[in-house]
ROVODREN-784740 format. One record per atom (N, C-alpha, C): z, x, y. Coordinates in steps of 0.2 Angstrom, whole numbers, plus 5000, padded with zeros to 4 digits. Each point is the difference from the previous one (the first is absolute). Layout:
BEGIN
ZXY ...
This chain:
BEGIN
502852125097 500449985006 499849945003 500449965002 499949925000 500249985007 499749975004 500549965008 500449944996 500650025003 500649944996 500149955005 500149954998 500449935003 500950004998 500150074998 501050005001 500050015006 500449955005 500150025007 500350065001 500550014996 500550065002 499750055000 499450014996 499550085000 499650015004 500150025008 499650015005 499850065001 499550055001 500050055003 500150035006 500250045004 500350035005 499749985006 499449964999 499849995008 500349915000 500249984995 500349944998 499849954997 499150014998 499749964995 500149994994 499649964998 500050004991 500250054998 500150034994 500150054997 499750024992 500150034995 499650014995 500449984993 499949994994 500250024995 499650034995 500450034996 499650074996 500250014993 499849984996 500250004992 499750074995 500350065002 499350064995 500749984992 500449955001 500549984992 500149945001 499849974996 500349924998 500350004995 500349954998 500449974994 500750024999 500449984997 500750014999 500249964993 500650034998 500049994993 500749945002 500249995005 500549965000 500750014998 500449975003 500850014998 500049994990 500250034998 500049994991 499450034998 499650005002 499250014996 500250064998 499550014995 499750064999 499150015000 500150054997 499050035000 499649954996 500349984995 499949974994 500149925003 500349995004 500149895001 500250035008 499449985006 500550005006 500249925002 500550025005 500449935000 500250015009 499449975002 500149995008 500549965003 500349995006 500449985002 499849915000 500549954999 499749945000 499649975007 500050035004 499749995005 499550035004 499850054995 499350075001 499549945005 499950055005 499249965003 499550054999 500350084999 499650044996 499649994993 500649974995 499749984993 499349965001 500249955004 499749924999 499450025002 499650045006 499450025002 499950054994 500350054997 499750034997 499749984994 500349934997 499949994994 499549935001 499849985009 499749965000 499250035005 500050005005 499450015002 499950055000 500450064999 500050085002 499950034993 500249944993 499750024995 499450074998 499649944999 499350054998 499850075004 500250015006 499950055006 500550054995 500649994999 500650064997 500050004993 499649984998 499750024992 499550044998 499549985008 499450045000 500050065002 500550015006 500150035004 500150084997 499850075005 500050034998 500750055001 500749994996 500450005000 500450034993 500650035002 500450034994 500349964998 500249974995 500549974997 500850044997 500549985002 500450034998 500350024992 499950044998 500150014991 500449954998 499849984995 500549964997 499949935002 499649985006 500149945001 499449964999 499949944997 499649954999 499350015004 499750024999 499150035006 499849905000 500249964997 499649925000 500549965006 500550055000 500449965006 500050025007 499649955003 499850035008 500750035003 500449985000 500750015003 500350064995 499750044996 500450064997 499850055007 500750035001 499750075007 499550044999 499650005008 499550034998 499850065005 499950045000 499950035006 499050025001 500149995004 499150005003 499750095007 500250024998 499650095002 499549965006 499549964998 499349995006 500549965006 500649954999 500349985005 500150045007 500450054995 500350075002 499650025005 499350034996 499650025007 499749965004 500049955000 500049965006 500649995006 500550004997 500550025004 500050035006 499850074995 500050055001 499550035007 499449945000 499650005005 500249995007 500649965001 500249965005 500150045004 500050005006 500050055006 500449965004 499749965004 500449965004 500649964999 500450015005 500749994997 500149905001 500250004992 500049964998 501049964996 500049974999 500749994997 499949954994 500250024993 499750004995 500550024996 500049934997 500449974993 500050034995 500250064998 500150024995 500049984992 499749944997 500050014992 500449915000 499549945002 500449935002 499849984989 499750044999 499949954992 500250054994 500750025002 500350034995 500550045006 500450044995 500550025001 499950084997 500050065009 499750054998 500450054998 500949995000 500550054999 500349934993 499649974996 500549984994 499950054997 500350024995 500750034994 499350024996 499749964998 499450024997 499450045005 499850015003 499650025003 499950085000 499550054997 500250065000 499950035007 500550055000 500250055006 499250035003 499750004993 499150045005 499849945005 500049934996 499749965004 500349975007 500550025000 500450005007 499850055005 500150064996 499850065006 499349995000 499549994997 499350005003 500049955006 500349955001 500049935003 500450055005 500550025002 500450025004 499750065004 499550054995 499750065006 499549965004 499749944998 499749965006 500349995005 500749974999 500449975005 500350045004 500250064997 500350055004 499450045006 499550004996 499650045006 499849955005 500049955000 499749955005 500649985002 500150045007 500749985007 499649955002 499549975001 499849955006 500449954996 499949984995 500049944997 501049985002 499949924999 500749974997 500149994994 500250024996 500149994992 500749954999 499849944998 500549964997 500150004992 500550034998 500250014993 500549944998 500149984993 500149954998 500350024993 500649964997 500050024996 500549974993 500149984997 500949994996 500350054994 499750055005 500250054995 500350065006 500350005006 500150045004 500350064999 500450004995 500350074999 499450064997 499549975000 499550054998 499750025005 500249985006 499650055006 500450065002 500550014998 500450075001 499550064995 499749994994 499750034997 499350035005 499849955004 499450065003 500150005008 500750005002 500350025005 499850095003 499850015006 500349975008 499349954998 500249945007 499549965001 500150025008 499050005001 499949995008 500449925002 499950025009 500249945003 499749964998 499350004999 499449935002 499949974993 500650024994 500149984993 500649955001 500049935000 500649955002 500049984992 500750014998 500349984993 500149935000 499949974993 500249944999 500349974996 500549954999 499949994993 500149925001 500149974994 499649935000 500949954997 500149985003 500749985000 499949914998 500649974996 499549924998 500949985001 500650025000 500449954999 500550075002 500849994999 500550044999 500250064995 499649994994 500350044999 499350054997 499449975003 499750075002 500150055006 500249955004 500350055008 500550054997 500549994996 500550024997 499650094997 499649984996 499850064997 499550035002 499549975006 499550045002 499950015006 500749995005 499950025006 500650064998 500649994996 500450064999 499350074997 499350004997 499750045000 499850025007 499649945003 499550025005 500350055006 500749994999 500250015006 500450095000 499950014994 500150064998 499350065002 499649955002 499250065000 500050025009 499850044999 499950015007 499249965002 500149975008 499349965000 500149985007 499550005007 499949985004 500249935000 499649954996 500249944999 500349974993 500349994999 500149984994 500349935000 499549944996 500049945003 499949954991 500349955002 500149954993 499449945003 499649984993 499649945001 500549954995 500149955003 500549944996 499549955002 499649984991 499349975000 499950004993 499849964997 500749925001 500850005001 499949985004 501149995001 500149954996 500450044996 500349944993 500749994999 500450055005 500549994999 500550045007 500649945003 500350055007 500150064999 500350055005 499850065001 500750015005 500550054997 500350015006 499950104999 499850015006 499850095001 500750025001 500249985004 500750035005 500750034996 500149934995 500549994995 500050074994 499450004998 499850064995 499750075002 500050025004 499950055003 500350045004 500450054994 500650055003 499750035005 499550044999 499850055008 500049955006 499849934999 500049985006 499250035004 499450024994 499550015003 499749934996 499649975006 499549954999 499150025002 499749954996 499150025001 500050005007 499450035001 499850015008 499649934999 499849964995 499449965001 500249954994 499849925000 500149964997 499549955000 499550024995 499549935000 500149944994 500049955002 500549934997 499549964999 499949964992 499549975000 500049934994 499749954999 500149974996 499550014992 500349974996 499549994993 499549965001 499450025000 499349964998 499849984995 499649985003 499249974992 500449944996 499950004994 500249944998 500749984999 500350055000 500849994999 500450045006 499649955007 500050005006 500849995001 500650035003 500549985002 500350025006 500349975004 500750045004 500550015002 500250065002 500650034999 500549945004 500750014999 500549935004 499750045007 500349965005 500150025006 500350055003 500849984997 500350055003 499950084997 499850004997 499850044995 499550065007 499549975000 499750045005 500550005007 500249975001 500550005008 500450054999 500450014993 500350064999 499650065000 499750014995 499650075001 499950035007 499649955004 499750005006 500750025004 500649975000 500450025005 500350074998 500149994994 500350094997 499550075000 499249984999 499650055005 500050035007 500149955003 500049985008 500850055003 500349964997 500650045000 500250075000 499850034995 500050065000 499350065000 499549955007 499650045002 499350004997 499949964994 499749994995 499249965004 499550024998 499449965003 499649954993 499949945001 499849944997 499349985002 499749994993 499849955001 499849954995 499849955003 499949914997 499450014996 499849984994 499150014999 500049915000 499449985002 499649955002 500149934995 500450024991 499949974997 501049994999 500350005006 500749994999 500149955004 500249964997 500449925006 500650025002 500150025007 500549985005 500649964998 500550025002 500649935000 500050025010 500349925000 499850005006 500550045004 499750025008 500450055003 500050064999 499450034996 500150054997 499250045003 499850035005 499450015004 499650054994 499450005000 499750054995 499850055003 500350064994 500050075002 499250044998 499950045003 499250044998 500350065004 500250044998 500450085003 499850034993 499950075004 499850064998 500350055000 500450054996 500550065004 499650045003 500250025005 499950065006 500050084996 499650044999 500250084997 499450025005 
């Protein structure tokens, strides 16, 4: 477990917060076990395949069957994480799984529940989960309060199909990170219940194929969370259109 520089992951007294990886890696949209194929803009991939390398090779960890043991980035799950985790007493707030993706499609159901009896028995903590596979949190449903769902939204017609899951789960918070914003976004228009995220954090694409969203692009989102109650926030690496005040809110439960 790590002290993070993600602004949005603070702990309850409002400090810094943690992030925690006992799984890394992801096979990616198309991949399989056999060839994974990260998202074009993994910042997960790129550290794992560059300075995070030799650590997750050596590292004392399971490799998922079937998949490439020479490739840092095949999912992994790590046990010694776990129980460090599992040490944490003090209530802290703690990013659940930032270098992979811990409810994908591939991921076996043990390696989830192992990861989840931590979570479950530690009420101090804030647990931020993450995800683009959302419909697999109904699989290890009820979730406590202090478990805030997420899932990772980049344009329209991810909203389309992964807030139609998320919003089916039951969850104190349940919140979309749009990071990189690649594409406008209207919530209000596609959303027959007429339920929107308690929480929206908005962010641009980094590292070398550094870009940002149009403007009005964020002024919408921003106004149609606001709108209907929704709590925002701006991360550090988003340029403003002007007029547009920056948001750092947190929902209330």
């Amino acid at each position: 477990m790590n002290r993070t520089g993600i602004e949005w992951v603070i702990n309850p007294d409002g400090t810094s917060g943690f992030t925690s990886n006992p799984l890394t890696g992801c096979l990616g949209p198309g991949g399989r076990r056999q060839a994974v194929k990260p998202c074009w803009y993994c910042f997960a991939h790129d550290l794992a395949c560059g300075r995070l390398r030799d650590s997750y090779l050596a590292g004392n960890n399971t490799v998922l069957p079937g998949c490439d043991k020479a490739d840092p980035f095949s999912p992994r799950f790590w046990p010694g994480r776990l129980e460090t985790l599992a040490r944490r007493r003090k209530p802290a707030g703690i990013f659940l799984v930032d270098m992979g993706d811990l409810f994908g499609p591939w991921v076996p159901a043990k390696w989830i529940e192992a990861i989840l009896q931590v979570v479950k028995a530690r009420p101090q903590h804030r647990w931020y989960l993450l995800t683009k596979n959302p419909a697999r949190y109904e699989e290890f449903a009820p979730w406590p309060d202090n478990c805030w769902l997420g899932a990772t939204i980049t344009c329209q017609a991810d909203w389309d199909e992964r807030w139609q899951e998320l919003e089916n789960v039951e969850a104190a918070v349940r919140w979309v990170s749009v990071e990189p914003f690649l594409g406008e976004i209207d919530m209000v228009f596609s959303t027959l219940s007429g339920i929107l995220p308690n929480w929206i954090v908005i962010g641009a694409l980094t590292g070398c194929l550094a870009q940002q969203p149009y403007g009005w692009w964020v002024q919408g989102l921003t106004e149609q969370a606001e709108r209907w109650g929704g709590k925002v926030f701006h991360k550090d690496n988003l340029a403003l259109p002007e007029g547009i005040e920056r948001r750092r809110q947190w929902p209330k439960v």
